[in-house]
C-alpha positions in Angstrom: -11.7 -4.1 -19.5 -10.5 -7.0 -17.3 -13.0 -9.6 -15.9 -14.1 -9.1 -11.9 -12.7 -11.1 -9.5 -14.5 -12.2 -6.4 -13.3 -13.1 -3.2 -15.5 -15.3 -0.8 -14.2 -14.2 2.2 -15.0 -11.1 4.5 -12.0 -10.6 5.2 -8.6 -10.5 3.0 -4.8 -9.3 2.3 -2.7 -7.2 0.3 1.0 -8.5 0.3 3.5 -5.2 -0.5 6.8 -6.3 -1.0 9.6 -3.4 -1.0 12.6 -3.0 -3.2 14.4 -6.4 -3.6 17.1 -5.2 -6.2 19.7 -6.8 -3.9 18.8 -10.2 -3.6 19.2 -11.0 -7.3 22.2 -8.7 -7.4 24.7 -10.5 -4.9 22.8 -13.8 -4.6 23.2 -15.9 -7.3 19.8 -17.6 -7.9 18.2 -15.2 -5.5 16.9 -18.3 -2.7 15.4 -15.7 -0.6 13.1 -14.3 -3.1 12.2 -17.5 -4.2 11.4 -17.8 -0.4 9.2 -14.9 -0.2 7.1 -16.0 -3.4 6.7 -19.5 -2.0 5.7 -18.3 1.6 2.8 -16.1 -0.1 2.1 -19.4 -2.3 1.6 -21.4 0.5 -0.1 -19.2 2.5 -2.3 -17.7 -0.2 -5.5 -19.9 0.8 -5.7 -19.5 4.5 -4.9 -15.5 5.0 -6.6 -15.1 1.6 -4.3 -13.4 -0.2 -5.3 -11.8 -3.4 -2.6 -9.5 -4.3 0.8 -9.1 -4.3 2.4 -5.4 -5.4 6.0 -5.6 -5.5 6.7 -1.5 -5.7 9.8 -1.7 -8.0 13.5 -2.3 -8.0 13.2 -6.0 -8.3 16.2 -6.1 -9.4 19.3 -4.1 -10.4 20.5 -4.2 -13.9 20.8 -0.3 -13.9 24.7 -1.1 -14.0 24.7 -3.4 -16.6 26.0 -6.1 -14.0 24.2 -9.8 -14.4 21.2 -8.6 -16.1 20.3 -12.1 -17.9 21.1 -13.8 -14.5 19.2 -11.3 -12.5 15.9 -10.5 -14.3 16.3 -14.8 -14.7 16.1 -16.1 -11.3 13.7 -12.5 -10.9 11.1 -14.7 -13.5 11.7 -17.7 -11.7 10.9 -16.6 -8.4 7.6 -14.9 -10.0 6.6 -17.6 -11.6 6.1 -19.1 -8.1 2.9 -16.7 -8.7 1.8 -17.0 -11.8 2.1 -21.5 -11.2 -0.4 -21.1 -8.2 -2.6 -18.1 -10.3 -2.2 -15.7 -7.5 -2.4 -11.6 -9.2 0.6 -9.4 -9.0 1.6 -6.1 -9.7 5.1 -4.6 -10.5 5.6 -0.6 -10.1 9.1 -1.2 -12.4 11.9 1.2 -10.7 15.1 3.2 -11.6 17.0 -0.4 -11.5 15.1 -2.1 -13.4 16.1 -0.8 -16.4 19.6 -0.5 -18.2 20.6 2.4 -20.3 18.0 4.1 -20.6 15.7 1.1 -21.8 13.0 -1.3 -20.9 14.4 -3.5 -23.5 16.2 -6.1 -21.3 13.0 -6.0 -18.1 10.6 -6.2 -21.2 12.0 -9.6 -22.5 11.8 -11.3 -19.0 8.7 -9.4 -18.1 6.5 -8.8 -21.2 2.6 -7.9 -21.7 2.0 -11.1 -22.1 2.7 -12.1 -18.6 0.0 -10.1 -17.3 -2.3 -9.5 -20.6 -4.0 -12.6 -20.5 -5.0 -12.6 -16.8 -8.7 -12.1 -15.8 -7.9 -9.3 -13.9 -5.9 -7.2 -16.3 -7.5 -4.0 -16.9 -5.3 -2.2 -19.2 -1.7 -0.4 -19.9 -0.5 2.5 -21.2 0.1 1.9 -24.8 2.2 5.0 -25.7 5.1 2.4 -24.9 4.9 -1.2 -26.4 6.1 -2.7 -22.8 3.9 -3.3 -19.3 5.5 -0.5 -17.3 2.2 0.6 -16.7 -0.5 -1.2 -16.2 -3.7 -1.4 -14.1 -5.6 -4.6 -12.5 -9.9 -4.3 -11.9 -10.6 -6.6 -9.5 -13.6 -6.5 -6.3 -12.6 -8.1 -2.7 -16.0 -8.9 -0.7 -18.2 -6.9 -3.0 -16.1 -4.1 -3.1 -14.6 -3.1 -6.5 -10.9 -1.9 -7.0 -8.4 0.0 -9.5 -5.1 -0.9 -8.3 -2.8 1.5 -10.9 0.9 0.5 -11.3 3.3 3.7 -12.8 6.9 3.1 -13.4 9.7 5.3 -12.4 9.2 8.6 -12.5 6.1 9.1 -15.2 5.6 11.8 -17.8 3.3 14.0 -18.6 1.5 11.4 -21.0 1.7 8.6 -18.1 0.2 10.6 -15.2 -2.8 11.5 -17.6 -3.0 8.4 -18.7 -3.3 7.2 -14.8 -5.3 10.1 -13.8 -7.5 9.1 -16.5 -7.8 5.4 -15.8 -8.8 5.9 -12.2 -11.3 8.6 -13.4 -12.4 6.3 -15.8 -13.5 3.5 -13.0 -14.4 6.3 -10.5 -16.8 4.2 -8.7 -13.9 1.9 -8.2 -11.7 2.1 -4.2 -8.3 3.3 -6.4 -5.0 2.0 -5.0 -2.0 4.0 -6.4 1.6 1.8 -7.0 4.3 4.3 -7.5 7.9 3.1 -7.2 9.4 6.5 -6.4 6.3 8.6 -4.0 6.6 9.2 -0.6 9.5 10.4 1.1 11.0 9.6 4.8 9.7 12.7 5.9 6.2 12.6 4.9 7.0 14.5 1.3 6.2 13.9 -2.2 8.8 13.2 -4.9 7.8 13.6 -7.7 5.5 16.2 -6.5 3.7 16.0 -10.3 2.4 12.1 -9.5 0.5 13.6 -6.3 -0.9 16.9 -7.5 -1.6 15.2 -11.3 -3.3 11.9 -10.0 -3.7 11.1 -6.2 -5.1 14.6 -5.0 -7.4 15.2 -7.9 -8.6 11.8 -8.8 -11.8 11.4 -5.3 -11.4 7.5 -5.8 -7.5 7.4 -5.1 -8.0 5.7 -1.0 -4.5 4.2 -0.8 -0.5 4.9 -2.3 2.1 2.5 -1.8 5.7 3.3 -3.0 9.7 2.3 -2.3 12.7 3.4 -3.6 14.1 5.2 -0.9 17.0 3.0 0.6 16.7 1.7 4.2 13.6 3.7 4.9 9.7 3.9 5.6 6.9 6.0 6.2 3.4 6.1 6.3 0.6 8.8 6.7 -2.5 9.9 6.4 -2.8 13.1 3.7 -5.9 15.0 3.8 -6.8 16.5 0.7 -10.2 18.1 -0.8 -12.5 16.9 2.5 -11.0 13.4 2.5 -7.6 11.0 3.3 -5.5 9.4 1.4 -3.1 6.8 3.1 0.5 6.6 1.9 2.9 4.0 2.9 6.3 3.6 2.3 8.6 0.8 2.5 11.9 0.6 1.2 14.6 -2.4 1.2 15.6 -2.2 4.8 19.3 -4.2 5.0 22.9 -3.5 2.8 24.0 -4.2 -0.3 25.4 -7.6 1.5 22.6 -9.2 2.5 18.6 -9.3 2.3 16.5 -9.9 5.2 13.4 -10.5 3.7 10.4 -8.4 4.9 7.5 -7.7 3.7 4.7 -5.5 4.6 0.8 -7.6 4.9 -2.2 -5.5 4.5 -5.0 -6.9 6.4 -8.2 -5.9 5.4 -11.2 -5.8 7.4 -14.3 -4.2 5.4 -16.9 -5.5 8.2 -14.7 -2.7 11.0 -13.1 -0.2 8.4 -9.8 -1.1 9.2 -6.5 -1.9 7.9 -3.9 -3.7 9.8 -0.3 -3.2 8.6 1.9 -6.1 10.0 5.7 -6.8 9.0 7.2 -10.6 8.2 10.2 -11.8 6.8 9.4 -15.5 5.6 13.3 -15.4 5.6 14.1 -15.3 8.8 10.4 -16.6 9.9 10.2 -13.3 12.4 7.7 -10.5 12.8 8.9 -7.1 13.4 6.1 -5.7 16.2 8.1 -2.0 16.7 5.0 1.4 15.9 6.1 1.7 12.6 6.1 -2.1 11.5 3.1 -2.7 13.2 0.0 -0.3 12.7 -3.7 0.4 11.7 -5.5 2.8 9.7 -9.7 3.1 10.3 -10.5 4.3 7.0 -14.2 3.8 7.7 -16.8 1.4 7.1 -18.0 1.4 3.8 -15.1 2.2 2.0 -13.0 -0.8 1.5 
């Protein structure tokens, strides 16, 4: 069970960043990811940021191209984290993994990394790597599951996850799947949404990526209540990275979420409907 962690402000943030897996691919020591990691250091304090997700394809060693180089300046830029103690979570995608094996994200990545943090909850042990974990922590007295499944889960991960969010069922449950949401609004894998989300009550939030140069989000009503999806995936070629990110502004005193979209890249906000939006998911529940 990992230890609570408390947040002294009313108000706070969730920073999702999307699929990066070509900044580290074509960028040899990956500056703009260091970027990212060293915007959300700096800003950690004053928005009162306490947790970044990163929803997979950090990198892209799936081709066997770079993978020491890649999944090193990948650690680096993390470690940007981990020097100024600020939580993050890693839904590990398709390209993160080379022939057919963990091995290579696992030696870069391993349990240690994350075991020993006082939010750590747990991972599933049927695999002796992090590729899926959960954190326990509470943001202004409100207490959260965040669940991280890699790509597409099996049987014995989706119980495992349904039965970690049942587990803490008193817990707000935010679900980190790399591969989730589609463009248009559908589920793929259907199995992660009909095994987990739908059935587990606690399960408020899902945030995904993988699908190339596209987002959505929704609200999916299910069993007398919503759960809000929202997808991002990396939005520029395989040429060159723009940077954005997706902040998640929570406001528990209104019920609200506020969804804006930065690139600490190119220091611009992106203020279009779908970069810029809200969801009132009520008072009382976040």
């Amino acid at each position: 069970m990992g230890v609570l962690v408390s947040c002294s402000k009313p108000e706070w943030e969730i920073v999702m960043i999307p699929d990066t897996q070509y900044i580290p691919l074509n960028h040899d020591g990956s500056a703009e990811l260091y970027t990212i990691m060293n915007w959300i250091a700096n800003n950690a304090v004053s928005r009162n940021i306490k947790l970044v997700i990163h929803v997979g394809d950090v990198v892209s060693i799936d081709g066997g191209s770079y993978v020491d180089r890649q999944l090193g300046d990948a650690s680096g830029a993390f470690a940007v984290l981990d020097t100024a103690n600020i939580p993050y979570l890693i839904s590990v995608g398709n390209h993160d993994y080379y022939n057919g094996s963990w091995a290579d994200w696992t030696e870069y990545f391993p349990v240690t990394r994350f075991s020993g943090k006082p939010w750590y909850g747990g991972r599933y042990t049927g695999h002796s790597d992090n590729d899926n974990l959960y954190f326990l922590m509470t943001m202004d007295s409100k207490d959260y599951i965040i669940v991280a499944l890699s790509y597409a889960p099996d049987t014995a991960e989706r119980t495992w996850a349904h039965d970690a969010f049942d587990s803490y069922s008193t817990r707000v449950g935010i679900l980190v799947s790399h591969a989730y949401l589609q463009s248009d609004g559908s589920y793929n894998p259907d199995s992660i949404h009909t095994d987990i989300s739908d059935v587990c009550p606690n399960v408020l939030f899902s945030l995904s990526g993988h699908v190339s140069g596209a987002q959505k989000q929704q609200v999916h009503p299910v069993n007398g209540r919503n759960i809000y999806d929202q997808m991002r995936g990396h939005v520029t070629g395989e040429g060159n990275y723009d940077g954005y990110i997706r902040i998640l502004h929570f406001i528990p005193a209104t019920g609200m979420v506020n969804m804006t979209t930065y690139s600490p890249v190119l220091d611009n906000w992106l203020t279009d409907a779908p970069n810029q939006f809200s969801w009132n998911v009520g008072i009382g529940a976040i």
